[in-house]
N, C-alpha and C positions, 0 to 999 in steps of 0.2 A: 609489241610490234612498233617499229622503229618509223622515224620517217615524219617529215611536214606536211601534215593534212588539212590543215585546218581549212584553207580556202581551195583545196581542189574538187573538185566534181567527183562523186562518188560513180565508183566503177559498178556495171550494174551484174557481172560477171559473178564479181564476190565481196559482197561487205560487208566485212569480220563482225559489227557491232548492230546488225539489222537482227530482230527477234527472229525469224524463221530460220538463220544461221548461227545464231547463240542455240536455239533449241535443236537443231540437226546439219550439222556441217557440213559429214562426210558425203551427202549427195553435192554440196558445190563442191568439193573439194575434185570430187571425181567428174565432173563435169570441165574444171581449172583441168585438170591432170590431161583430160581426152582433148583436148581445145591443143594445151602447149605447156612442155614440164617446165618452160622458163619463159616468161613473160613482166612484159611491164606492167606494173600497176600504179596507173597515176595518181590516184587519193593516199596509196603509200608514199611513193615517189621513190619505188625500188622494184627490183627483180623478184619478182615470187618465183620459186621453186617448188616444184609438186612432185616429183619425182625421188623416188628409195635413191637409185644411183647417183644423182646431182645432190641431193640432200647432204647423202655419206660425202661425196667427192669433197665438199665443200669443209664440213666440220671435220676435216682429217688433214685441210691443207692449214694452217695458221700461217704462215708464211704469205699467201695471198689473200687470204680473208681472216680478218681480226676481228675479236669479240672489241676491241681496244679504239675505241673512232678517236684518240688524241693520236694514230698513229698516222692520220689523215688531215690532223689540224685542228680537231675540235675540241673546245674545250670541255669537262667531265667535272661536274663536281664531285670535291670529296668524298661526298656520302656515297657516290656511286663505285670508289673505286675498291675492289675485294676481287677474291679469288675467280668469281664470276666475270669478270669483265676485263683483270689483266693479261696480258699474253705475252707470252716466252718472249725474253727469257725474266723478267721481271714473274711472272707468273710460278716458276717452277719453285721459287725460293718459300710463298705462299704454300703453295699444293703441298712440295713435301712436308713441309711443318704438318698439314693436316694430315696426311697420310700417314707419318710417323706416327701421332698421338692416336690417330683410327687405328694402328695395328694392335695399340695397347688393350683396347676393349674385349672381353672375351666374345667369341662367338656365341659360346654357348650360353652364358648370361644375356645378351641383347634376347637372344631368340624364348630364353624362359620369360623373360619380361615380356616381350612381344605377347605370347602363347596365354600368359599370366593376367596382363589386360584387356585383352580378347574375349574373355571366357568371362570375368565383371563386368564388362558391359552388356555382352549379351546375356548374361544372366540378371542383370537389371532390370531389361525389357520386358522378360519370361515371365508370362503371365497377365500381362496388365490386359487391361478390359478398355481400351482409350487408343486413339492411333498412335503410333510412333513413330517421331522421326527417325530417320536412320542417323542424318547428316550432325544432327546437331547433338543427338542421345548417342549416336555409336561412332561414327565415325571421325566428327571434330575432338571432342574427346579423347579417341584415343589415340590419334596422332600426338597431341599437345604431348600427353601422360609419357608415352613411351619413347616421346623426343626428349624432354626433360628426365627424364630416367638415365636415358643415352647420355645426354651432357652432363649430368651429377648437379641440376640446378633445380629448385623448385618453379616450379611452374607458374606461368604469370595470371593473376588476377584480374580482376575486373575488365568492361568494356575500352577501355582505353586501351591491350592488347588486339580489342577484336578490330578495333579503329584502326591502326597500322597497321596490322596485318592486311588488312584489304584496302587500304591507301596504296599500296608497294604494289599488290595484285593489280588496283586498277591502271596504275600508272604504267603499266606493263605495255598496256592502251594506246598510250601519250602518244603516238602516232597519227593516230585516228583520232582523239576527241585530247586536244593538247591542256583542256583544264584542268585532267587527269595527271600533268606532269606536275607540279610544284606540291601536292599534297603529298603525293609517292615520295618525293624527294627533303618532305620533312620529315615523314615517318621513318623513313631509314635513317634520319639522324639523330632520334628519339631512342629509336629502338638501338641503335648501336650502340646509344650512352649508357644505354642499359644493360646492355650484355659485356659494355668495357668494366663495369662494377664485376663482372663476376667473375674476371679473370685475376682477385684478390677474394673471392669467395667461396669459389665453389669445390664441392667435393672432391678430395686427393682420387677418389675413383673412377670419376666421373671423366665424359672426350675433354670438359676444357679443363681440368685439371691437369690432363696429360697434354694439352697444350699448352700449360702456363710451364709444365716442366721442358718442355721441347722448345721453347724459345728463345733459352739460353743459347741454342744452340743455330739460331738466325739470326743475328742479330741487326740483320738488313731489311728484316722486316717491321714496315711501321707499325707503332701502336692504332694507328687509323684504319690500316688495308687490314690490321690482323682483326680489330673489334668489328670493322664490315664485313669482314668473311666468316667469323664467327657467327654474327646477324643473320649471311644468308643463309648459313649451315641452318639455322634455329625457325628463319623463313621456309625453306626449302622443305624443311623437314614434319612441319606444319600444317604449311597452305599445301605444298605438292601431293603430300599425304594423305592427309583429309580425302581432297580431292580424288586423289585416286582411288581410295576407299569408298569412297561414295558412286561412284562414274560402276568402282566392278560391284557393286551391292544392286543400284538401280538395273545393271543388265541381268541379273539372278533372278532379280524381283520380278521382272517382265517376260522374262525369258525363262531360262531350262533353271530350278532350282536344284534339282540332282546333280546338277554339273559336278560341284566337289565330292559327293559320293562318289559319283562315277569314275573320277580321275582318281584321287587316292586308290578306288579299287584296282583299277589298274594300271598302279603304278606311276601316275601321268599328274601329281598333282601340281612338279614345279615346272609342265607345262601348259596345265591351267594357269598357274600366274603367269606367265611367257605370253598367252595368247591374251591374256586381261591387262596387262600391260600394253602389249600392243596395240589393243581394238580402245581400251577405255584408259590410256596413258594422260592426264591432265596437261602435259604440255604440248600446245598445238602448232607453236612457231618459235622461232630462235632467229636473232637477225645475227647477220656479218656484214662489216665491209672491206670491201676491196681495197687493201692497200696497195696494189700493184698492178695496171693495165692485165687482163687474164681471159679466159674462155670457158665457158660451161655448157657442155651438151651443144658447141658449135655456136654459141651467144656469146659477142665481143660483153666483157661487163670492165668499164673503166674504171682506174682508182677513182674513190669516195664514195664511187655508188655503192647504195647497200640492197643487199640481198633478206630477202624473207624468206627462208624455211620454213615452208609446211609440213612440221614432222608430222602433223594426226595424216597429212594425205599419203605423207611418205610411207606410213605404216602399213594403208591401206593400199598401198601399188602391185595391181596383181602379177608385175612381172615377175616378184619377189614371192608374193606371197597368193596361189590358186586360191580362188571364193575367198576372194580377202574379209570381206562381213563377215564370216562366220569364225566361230571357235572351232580350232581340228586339232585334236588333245596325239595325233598322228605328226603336226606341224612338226620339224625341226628348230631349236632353241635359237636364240640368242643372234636372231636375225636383225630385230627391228628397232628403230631410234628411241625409242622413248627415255633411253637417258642418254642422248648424244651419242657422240664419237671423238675422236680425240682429245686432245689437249684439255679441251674443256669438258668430257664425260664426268657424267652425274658423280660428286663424292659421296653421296648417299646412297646411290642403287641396291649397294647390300643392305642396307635396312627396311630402306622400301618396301626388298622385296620379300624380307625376312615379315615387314610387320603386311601387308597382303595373304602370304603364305598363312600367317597364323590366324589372321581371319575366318579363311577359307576352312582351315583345319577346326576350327573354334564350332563356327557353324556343321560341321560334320558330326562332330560331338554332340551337340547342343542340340541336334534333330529340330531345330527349328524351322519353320517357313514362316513365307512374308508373302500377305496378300495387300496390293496398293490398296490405299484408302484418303484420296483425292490425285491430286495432279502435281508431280514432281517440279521442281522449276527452278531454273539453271542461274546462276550467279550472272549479271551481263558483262561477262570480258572473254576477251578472245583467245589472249595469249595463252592461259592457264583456265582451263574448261573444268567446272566442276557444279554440282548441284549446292542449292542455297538450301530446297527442302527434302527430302522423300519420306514422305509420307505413307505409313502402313500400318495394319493389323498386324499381328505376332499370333501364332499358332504352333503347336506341337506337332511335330511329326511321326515322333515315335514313342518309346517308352524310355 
């Protein structure tokens, strides 16, 4: 979440980084949503948006709202500029390269891998007499494992990974608590350096290998934009993951654990992920700004001002979506933001929801259940929502 906060008065409406909103959002969200889908929010010192319809309107126009704030004047350090943050037509030279090398990948290979390390980690847990985490024994794991799989790189070691990884995540923040900016913004220069090594390393079968061959064929893309967009591919696909993994494991835990039996039976399992995506999506806001005097939902928004996206409220807008809290394996698909819309839609989505899917199916198999066994508890950042622990028992469910 974007925006100079550091000396404005916190709004008492909705503050992203206060413990009762880290730990359950979606009641302020829907309170923000009923109140006014477009509002100012002065501790941001931008437009929040709550609304499905403004949400989409917004992330489909690029031409008045840019991911790209140098197109308003401000300057962006290097490390920041990648796939994620440029905008057409600079953008599209990026995208395709990655697009290109993404078609090279089989489906059916990601998805054996997916299915493949699903089934090792929960068969790790199977059996132990001691609590388990989910977050840190199943789900961090095996985002890392089946992302690096995907790129054809080995996987990175030690805490100095875990360090920048959640340097990037908190900075996400920098908004709201601006100490969070310069750390974010060394780790993605850290981390880039690292992943510029692997585009002279890494496996001929591997996504960056099939990026290292498709560049010959851009040659307008910098070595800089290309090693940051590689980074976030490797962030994204990590921190987003993880997260989401964890976010639809704790709703199982607490909730209906037959869910995936239930949908598999009836056919309905890739809209069990459709509705666990949308209710438990780790990404909760996306900012834009206005590069061009515009209107949303009747709200004058002038160039420079930036806008905040509430996608987790946007998911949850029942004009879209009847009894939006609940999972309805009946929903119709491919309704809600949780990987964007336009220009900038998620270039991971298919593996997301490839490695989700394989969870679900994994634990179908595996006849597992999970009874908690202390108190879950949520990383503190707003933009990217995900659990730090969950904490449980493991038990057999069938034969």
């Amino acid at each position: 979440m974007t925006g100079a906060a550091a000396h404005r008065q916190r709004d008492t409406r909705y503050d992203p980084l206060a413990p009762e909103v880290i730990a359950a959002p979606h009641p302020f969200y829907r309170r923000l949503r009923e109140h006014r889908r477009v509002y100012w929010h002065g501790q941001l010192d931008s437009w929040v948006l709550t609304g499905h319809a403004e949400c989409r309107a917004v992330l489909g126009d690029s031409a008045s709202f840019g991911s790209d704030f140098r197109r308003v004047g401000e300057e962006i350090p290097e490390a920041l500029l990648s796939v994620q943050s440029l905008d057409p037509p600079a953008h599209g030279a990026i995208r395709h390269l990655l697009v290109s090398a993404l078609h090279t990948r089989s489906h059916t290979a990601v998805t054996d891998t997916a299915a493949r390390l699903s089934a090792q980690r929960l068969a790790a847990v199977r059996g132990t007499d001691r609590p388990v985490d989910l977050v840190s024994e199943v789900a961090r794991p095996l985002a890392l494992h089946t992302m690096c799989d995907f790129l054809g790189v080995a996987a990175p070691d030690g805490p100095r990974f875990e360090e920048m990884s959640n340097a990037i995540v908190r900075s996400m923040d920098a908004g709201l608590d601006p100490a969070r900016a310069d750390p974010g913004t060394e780790a993605r220069q850290e981390l880039s350096r690292m992943v510029g090594t692997w585009l002279d390393t890494a496996d001929e079968g591997g996504f960056v290998g099939a990026v290292r061959a498709a560049r010959a064929h851009t040659p307008e893309v910098s070595q800089a934009v290309l090693a940051n967009s590689l980074r976030a591919v490797l962030h994204a696909g990590y921190e987003s993951v993880s997260r989401l993994l964890g976010n639809a494991l704790a709703r199982l835990v607490t909730g209906d654990q037959t869910l995936p039996e239930r949908a598999a039976a009836g056919g309905r399992l890739d809209t069990l992920v459709d509705e666990l995506l949308r209710l438990e999506g780790p990404v909760q806001a996306d900012a834009r700004v206005c590069v061009r005097d515009s209107e949303v939902a009747g709200q004058r928004i002038g160039r420079g001002q930036v806008l905040v996206l509430l996608l987790g409220a946007a998911n949850r807008d029942p004009d879209v979506f009847p009894d939006p809290d609940t999972v309805d394996l009946g929903r119709r698909r491919g309704q809600h933001l949780a990987f964007g819309r336009g220009a900038h839609a998620c270039l991971g989505a298919g593996l997301a929801t490839l490695q989700l899917r394989a969870v679900l199916a994994a634990l179908r198999e595996a006849r597992l259940g999970f009874v908690p066994s202390g108190t879950a508890e949520y990383e503190p950042t707003a933009t990217l929502r995900g659990l730090r622990t969950l904490p449980v028992r493991v038990r057999d469910t069938g034969p």
